[in-house]
C-alpha positions, 0 to 999 in steps of 0.5 A: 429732761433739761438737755442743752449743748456741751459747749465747753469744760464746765458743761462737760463737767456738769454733763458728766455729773449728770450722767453719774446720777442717771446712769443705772436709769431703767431702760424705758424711763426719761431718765435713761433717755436722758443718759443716751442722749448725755453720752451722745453729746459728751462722746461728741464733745470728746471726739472733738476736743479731745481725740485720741490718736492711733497708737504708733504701729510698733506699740500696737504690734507690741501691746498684742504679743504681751496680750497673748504671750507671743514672741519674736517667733510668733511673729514670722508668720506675719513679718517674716524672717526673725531679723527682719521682725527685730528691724520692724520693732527696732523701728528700722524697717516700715510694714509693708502692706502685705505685713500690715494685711498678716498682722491685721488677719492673723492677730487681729489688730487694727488697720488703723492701728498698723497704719498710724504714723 
């Protein structure tokens, strides 16, 4: 196992090329230690170089309510009544804290998620 630091683009390159070639390594062998420690370092290298924000609080309610069907309705248990929950996904009116608590308890979105932005 020759591992060594991802210091930039073409090492990530070559860490990835490597990862493709070990990755169904049978659990026990150098060879999966080598991918644990492969994904290690590029997840690092990502995480760093290239992070990835939140989504915008709005997009993440919205994405939920394509994902389980729900409509504006659906949403008053967690926001309140229906023009307010046109204000908030109209982007007119900001979560307050306690909707940010409804929507995390109740669908299960992230707070990181409500809180971006």
């Amino acid at each position: 196992m020759k591992i060594k630091p991802i210091r930039n683009d073409d090492d990530l390159r070559a860490a990835l090329r490597r990862l493709d070639a070990v990755f169904q390594a049978k659990v026990g062998t150098p060879e999966a230690d080598e991918m644990e420690v492969l994904v290690t370092l590029i997840e690092a290298y990502e995480n760093k170089h290239y992070p990835i924000s939140p989504p915008d609080p709005v997009e993440a309610i919205k994405f939920r309510m394509e994902q389980q069907g729900l409509t504006l309705r659906d949403l008053e248990a967690y926001i309140g009544p229906s023009g307010r929950v046109s204000e908030v996904l109209n982007g007119k009116r900001p979560l307050s804290l306690r909707m940010v608590k409804r929507l995390h308890d109740g669908l299960r979105i992230p707070y990181e998620s409500l809180l971006a932005g």
